[in-house]
Structures are given as structure tokens and as C-alpha cells.
TIZABA-168423 format. One record per atom (N, C-alpha, C): residue in one letter; x, y, z. Coordinates in steps of 0.2 Angstrom, whole numbers, plus 2048, in hexadecimal, padded with zeros to 3 digits. Example, Ala and Ser with C-alpha at 12.3 -4.5 7.8 and 13.67 -1.06 7.14 Angstrom:
2
A8427E4827;A83E7EA827;A8427F0827;S8407F5823;S8447FB824;S840800827;
END
This chain:
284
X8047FA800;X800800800;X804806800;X80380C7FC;X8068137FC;X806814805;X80C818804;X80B81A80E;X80A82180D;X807824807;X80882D807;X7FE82D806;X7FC83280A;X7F683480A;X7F6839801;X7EF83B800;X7ED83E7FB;X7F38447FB;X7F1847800;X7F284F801;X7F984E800;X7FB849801;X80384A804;X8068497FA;X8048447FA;X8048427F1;X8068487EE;X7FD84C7EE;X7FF8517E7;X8048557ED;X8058587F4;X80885B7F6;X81085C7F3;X8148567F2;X8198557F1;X8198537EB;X8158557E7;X8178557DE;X81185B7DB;X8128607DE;X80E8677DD;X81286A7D5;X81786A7D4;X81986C7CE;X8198687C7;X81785F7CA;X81685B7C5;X80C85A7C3;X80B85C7C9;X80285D7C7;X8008637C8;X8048687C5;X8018707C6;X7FD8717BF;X7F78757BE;X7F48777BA;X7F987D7B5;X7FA87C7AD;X7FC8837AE;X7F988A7B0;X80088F7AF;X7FF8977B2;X7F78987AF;X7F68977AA;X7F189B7A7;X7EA89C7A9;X7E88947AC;X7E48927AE;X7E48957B5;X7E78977B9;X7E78987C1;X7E78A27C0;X7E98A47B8;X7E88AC7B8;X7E08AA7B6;X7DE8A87B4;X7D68A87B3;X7D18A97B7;X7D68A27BC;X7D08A17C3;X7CE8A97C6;X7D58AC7C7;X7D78B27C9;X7D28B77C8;X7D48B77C2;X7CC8BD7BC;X7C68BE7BE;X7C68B47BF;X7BF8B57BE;X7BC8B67C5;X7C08B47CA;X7C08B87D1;X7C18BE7D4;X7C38C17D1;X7C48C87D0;X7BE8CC7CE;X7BD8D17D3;X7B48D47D1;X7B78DA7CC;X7BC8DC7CB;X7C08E27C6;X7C18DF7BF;X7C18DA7BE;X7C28D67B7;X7BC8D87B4;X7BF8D57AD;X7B98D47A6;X7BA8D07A4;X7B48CF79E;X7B68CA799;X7BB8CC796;X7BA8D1794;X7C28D578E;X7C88D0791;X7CA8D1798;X7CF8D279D;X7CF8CA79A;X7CC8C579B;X7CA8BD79B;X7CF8BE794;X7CA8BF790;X7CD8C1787;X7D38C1788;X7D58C6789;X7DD8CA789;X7E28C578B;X7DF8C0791;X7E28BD795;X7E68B6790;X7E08B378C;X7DF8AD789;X7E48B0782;X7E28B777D;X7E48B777A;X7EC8B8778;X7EE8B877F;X7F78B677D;X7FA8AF77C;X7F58AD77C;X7F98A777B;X7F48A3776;X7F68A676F;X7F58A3765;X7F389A766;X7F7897767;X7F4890768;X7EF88F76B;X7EC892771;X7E9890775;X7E1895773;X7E2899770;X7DE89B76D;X7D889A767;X7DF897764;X7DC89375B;X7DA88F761;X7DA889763;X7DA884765;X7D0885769;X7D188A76C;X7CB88C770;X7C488F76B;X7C6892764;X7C5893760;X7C188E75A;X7C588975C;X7C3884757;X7BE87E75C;X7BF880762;X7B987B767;X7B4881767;X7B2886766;X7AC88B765;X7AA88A760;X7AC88875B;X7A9889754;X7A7882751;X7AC87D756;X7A8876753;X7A1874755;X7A086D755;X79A86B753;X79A86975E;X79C869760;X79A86C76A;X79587076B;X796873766;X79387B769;X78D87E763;X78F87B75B;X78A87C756;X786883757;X78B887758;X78B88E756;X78689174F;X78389474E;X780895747;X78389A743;X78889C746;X78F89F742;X7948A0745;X79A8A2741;X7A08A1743;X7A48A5749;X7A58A474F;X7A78A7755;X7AF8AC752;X7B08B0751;X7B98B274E;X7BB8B2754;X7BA8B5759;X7C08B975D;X7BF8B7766;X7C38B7769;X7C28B6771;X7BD8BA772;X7BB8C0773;X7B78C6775;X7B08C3770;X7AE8C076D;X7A88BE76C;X7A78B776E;X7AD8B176E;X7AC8AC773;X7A88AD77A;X7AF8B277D;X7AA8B4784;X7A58B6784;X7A48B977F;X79D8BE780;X7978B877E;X7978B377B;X7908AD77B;X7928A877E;X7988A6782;X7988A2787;X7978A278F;X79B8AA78E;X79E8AC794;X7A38AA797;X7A58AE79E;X7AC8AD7A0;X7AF8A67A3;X7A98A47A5;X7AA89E7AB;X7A98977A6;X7A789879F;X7A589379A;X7AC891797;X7AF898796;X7B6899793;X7BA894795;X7B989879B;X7BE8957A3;X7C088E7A0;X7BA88A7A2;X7B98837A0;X7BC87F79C;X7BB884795;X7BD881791;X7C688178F;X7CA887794;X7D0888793;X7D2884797;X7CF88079C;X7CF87B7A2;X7D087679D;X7CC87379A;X7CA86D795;X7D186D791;X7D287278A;X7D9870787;X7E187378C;X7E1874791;X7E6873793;X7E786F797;X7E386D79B;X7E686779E;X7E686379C;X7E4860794;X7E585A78F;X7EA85B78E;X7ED86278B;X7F6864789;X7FA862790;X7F7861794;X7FE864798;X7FF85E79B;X7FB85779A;X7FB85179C;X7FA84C797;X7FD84D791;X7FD84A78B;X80784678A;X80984778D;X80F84278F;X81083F794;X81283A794;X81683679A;X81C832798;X81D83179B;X82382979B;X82382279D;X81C8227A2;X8198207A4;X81581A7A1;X8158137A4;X81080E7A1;X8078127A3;X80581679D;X8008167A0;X7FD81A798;X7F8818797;X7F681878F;X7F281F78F;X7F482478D;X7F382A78D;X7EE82C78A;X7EE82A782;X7E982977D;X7E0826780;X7E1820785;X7DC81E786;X7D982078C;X7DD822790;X7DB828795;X7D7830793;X7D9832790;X7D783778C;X7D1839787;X7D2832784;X7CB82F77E;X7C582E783;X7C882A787;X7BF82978E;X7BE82F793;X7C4832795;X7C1836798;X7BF83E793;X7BF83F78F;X7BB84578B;X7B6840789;X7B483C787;X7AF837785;X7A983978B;X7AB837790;X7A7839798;X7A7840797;X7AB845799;X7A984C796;X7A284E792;X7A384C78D;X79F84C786;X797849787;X79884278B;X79484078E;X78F844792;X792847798;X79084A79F;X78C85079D;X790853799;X78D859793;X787857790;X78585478D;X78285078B;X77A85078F;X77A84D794;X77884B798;X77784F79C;X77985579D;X77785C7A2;X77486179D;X775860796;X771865791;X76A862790;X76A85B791;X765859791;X75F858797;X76285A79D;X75E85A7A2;X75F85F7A5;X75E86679F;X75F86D7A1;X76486E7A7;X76886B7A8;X76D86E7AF;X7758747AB;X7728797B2;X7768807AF;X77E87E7AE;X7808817A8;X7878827A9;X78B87A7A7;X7898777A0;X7898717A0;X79187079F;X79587679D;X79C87679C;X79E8737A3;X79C8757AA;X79F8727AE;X79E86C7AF;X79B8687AD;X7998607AD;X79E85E7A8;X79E8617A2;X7A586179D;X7AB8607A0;X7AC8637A4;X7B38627A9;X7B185E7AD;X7AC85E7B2;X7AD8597B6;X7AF8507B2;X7AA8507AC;X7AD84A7A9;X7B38497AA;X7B784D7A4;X7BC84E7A2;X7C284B7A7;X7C18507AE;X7C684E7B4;X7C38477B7;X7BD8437B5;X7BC83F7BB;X7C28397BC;X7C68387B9;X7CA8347BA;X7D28347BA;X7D183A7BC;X7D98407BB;X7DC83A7C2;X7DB83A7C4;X7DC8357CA;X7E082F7C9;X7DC82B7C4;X7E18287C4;X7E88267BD;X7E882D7BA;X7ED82F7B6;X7F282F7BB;X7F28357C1;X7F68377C6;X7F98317C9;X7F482E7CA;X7F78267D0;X7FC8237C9;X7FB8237C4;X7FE8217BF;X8078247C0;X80482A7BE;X80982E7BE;X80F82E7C2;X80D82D7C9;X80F82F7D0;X8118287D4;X80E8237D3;X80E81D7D7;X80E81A7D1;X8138187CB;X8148117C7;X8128087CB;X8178087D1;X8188037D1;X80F8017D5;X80E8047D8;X8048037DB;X8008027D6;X8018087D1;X7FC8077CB;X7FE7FF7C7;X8047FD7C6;X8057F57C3;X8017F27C9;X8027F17CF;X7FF7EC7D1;X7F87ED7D2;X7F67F17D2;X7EC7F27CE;X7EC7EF7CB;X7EF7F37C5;X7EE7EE7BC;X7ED7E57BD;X7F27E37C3;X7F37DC7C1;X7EC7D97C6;X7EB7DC7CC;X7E87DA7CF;X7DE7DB7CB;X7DD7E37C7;X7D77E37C3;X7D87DE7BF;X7DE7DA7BC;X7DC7D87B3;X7DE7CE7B7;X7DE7CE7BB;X7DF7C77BF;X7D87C57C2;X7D47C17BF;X7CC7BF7C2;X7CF7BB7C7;X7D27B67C9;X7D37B37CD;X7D47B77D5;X7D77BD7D4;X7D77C17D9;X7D07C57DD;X7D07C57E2;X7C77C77E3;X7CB7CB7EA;X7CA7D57E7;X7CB7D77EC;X7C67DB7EF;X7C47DD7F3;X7BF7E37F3;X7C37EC7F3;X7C27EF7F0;X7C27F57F0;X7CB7F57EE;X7CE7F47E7;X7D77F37EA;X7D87F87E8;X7D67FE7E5;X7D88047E5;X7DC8077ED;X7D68057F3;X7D88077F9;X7DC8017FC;X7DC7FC7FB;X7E17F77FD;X7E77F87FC;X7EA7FB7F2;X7F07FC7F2;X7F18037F3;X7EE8097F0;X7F080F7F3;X7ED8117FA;X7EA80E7FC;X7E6811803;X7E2817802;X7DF8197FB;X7DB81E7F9;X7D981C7F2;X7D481E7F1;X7D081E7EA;X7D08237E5;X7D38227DE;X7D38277D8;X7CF82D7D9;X7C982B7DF;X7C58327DE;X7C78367E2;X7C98337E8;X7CD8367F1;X7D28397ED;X7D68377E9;X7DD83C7E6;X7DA8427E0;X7D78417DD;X7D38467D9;X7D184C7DC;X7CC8477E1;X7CB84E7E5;X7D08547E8;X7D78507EB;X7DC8547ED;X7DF8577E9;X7DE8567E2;X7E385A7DE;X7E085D7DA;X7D785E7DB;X7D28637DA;X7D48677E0;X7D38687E5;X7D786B7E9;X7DA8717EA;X7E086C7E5;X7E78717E5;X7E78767DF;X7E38737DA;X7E28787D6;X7DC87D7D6;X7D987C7DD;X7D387F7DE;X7CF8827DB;X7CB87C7D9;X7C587B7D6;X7C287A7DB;X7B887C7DA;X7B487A7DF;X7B18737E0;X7AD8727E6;X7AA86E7E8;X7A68697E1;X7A186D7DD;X7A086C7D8;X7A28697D2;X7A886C7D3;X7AC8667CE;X7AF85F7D2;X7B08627D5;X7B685B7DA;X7B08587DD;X7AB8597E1;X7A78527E4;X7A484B7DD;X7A284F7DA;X7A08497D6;X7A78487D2;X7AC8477D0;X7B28457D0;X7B383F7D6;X7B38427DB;X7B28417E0;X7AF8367E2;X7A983B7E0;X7A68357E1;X7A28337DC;X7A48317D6;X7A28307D0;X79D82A7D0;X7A18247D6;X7A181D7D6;X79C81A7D9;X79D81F7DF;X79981E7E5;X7918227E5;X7938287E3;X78D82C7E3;X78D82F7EB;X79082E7EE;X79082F7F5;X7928367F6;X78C83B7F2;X7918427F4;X78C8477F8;X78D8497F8;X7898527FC;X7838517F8;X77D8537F9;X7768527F8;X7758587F1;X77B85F7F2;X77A8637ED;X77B8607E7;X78185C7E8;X7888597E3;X7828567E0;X77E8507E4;X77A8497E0;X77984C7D7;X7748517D7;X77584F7CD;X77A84F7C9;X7808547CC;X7878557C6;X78A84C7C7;X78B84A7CD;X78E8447CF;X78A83E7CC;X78283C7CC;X77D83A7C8;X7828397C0;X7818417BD;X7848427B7;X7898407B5;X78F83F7B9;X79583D7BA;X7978347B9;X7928347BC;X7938297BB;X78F8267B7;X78882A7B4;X78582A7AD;X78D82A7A8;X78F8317A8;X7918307A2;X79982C7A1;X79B82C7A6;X7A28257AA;X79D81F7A6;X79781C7A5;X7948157A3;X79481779B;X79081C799;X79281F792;X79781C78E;X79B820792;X7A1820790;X7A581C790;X7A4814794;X7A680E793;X7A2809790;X79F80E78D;X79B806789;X79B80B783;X79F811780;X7A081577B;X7A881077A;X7AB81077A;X7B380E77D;X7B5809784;X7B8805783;X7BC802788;X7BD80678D;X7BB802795;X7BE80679B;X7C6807799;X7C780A79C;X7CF80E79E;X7D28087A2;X7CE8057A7;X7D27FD7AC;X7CB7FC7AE;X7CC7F77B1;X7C97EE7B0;X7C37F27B7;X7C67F57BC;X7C17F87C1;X7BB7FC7BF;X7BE7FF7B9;X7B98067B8;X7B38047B0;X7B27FC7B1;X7AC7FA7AE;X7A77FC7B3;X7A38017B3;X79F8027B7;X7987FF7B6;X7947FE7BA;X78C7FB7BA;X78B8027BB;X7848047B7;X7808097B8;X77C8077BD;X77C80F7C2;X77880E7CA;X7728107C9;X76C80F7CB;X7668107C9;X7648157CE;X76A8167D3;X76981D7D7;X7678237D2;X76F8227CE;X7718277C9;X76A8287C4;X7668267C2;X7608257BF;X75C82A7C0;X75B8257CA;X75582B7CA;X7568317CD;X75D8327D1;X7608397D1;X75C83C7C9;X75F83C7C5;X75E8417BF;X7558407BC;X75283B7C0;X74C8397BC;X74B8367B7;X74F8337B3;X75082E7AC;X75182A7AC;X74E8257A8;X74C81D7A8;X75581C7A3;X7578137A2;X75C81479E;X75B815796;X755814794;X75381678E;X75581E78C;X755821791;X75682878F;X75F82A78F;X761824792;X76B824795;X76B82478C;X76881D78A;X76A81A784;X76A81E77F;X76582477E;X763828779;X76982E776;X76D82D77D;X77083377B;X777831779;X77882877A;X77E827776;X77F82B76D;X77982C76C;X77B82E763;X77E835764;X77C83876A;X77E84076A;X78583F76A;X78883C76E;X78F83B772;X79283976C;X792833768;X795834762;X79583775D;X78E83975E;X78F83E757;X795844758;X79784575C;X79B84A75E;X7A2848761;X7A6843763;X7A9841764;X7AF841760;X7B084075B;X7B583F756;X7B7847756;X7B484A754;X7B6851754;X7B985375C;X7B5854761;X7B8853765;X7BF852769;X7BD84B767;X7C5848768;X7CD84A764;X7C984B75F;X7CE84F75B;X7D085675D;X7CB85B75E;X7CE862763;X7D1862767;X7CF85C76D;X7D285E775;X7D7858773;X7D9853770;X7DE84D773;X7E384E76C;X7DF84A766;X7E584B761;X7EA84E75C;X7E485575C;X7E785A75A;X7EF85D760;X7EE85A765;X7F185D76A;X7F685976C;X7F685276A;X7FC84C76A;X80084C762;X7FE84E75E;X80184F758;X807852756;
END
């Protein structure tokens, strides 16, 4: 078993799971009661890749604009500030965790989790919930957790892998048996540290269990819908995160699985492209 708590993990590799700068001048702005959006704009438009790139996620088929967005300042202006935010959340921490050295399959990490994203979005537009870009990200990060363990504790993460892909072995809970905390318990820590709110981090959180704060229940409900989504769009990421849909999560949202099923065609119709803005165009 790992002898280091959560806190201690991201504490002592804060430079190796730091968000970049950009992202934490943002939080900043938007925190700030003297900002603007201009100020937002200005902020994002110094940096030419990241703005084609955000550019080209406004105009695709995510968002089905009925004409073509040109410039940050009309971006912000029909998304808004906090929509931005989001979405500057979404392509940089795909860039900024699109290498390793690591045994740990980057590509399929990334395909499932914007898949859930895509999903969770999906699913929040659908049952009118405000502000669906932030279920986008919660998807997105639900599994940030166990990149990290990847990243940070190799030789734990091998004995998972052998212990999930080994039927003969019957363990209960071995996430907490080998690390003595679960993908979601580290997420939440280095949600945390990048301070992000409650909102994002409980249903991360507790994707699995559902076991969150009674505000949290519909984003976290959304959250493990679109985790089954999105393993039965593509292959789990590992052998544990074949999830059974909770029929909790059902009636949290008040829909039967007929209506889960319905929205598989939404999720793929727009996936390809997708995948393409935030992962490949950005591993290429």
C-alpha cells in the first residue's frame, strides 16, 4: 500500500500537477469584481495557439453556431466569461498532460474521458441544467485521478492492472487496498489545489458511489450516466471502471434507460470532431 495520503501526493509534486499560468490568471479575472470580458479577451488573446484552437471549438459542430464566431470579444460576448473559462480549462489541460514516459495509454485516457465530457454535456442540455459547459469539465476531469496515480505511483498502478485483469483474484475495493485512497479521493485533492469548486470536484468525487452532498446529487447523477456512456461508446480505460448503471442515478435525473440510450446518437454524432480539437490535433 502507498504510505503517502492524498494531500501529501499532489503536495509534494505541485510543480508536476500544476495547472498552467493561464488558467489560474483567469480564475483571477474572473474573481475579480474590476475585470471584464475585454480584460478575459486580452488575457486569452496572447497566446495565438490557444486562441485558434478555442476558436475552432466555438465554431464547430459543440456549439452549432448559426454563423461564424471571428474574434475572442464576440466568443465571450455569446458564451460568456465563466463558459470561456471552461473551455480554456478543457484544451489545456489535454495539452499539458498529453505526454508521459510512463506505462500508461494516453490516447485512451483521453478518447474516454472527453467522450464522458461530451456525454455529461449531453445530458445536462438535455435536462435543461444551467451552465452545461461545467458538466463538460466535470466529465472531462472525472478520471484525472487516475492518470495521476499513473503518473506518480507506477509501481501501485502495475499491481491494480494485474490484480483488475486477474479474475481469479477477488478483491474488494483494491484501489483502497493498494493505494489506501480511491481515483476519486486524489481528484478531489488536486481539484483542490487547483481550486476549483465543490461543484466540479464532488461529483468527480464521487462519480462511483454517488455518495455526495444532496446539492451535488444531479451533476454527480450526470457524471456516472455519462462514465456508462461512455464505456459502452469505447472500451473502459481498466478492468474496474466497467461500470453498472445505478438506477439511483436514473431517478436522481427522472429518466428511464430508454431516454440514457437515446442520446448515444447525439454523443457520436459529435465525437469525431471533438476528439479531434481537444486530443489529436493537439498530439500531432
Amino acid at each position: 500500500m502507498a504510505t503517502m495520503t492524498p494531500q501529501e501526493l499532489i503536495g509534494d509534486n505541485l510543480k508536476l500537477v500544476s495547472l498552467p499560468e493561464i488558467v489560474a490568471k483567469i480564475n483571477q479575472l474572473l474573481n475579480d469584481p474590476k475585470s471584464s470580458a475585454a480584460d478575459i479577451a486580452h488575457l486569452i488573446g496572447q497566446d495565438p495557439v490557444l486562441t485558434a484552437r478555442l476558436l475552432k471549438l466555438v465554431n464547430s459542430p459543440f456549439y452549432n453556431f448559426p454563423s461564424q464566431v471571428d474574434t475572442l470579444s464576440m466568443a465571450v460576448t455569446i458564451l460568456g466569461t465563466r463558459q470561456l473559462r471552461d473551455l480554456v480549462i478543457a484544451t489545456t489541460v489535454v495539452n499539458h498532460f498529453k505526454d508521459t514516459d510512463h506505462n500508461f495509454d494516453l490516447e485512451k485516457f483521453w478518447c474516454h474521458s472527453i467522450t464522458t465530457g461530451l456525454a455529461a454535456r449531453t445530458i445536462a442540455l438535455a435536462q435543461n441544467v444551467p451552465n452545461s459547459e461545467r458538466l463538460f469539465i466535470s466529465g472531462l476531469l472525472h478520471d484525472i485521478g487516475k492518470m495521476i496515480m499513473a503518473l506518480l505511483l507506477p509501481k501501485e498502478t502495475e499491481s491494480l492492472n494485474k490484480v483488475n485483469e486477474n479474475t481469479n483474484i477477488k478483491i474488494e475495493n483494491p484501489e483502497e487496498q493498494i493505494f489506501g485512497f480511491t481515483h476519486g479521493h486524489l481528484a478531489n485533492e488536486l481539484l483542490a489545489s487547483w481550486h476549483f469548486p465543490e461543484s466540479i470536484s464532488q461529483p468527480i468525487h464521487h462519480h462511483h458511489t454517488l455518495a455526495c452532498d444532496e446539492e451535488f446529487k444531479v451533476d454527480t447523477a450526470i457524471i456516472h450516466i455519462a462514465n456508462v456512456i461512455a464505456n459502452n461508446i469505447q472500451a473502459p480505460i481498466s478492468a474496474d471502471d466497467d461500470t453498472i448503471l445505478k438506477m439511483e442515478a436514473l431517478v436522481t435525473l427522472g429518466i428511464d434507460q430508454a431516454t440514457v440510450e437515446s442520446q448515444y446518437e447525439e454523443v457520436y454524432s459529435l465525437l469525431d470532431d471533438i476528439l479531434q480539437l481537444l486530443y489529436y490535433d493537439l498530439a500531432a
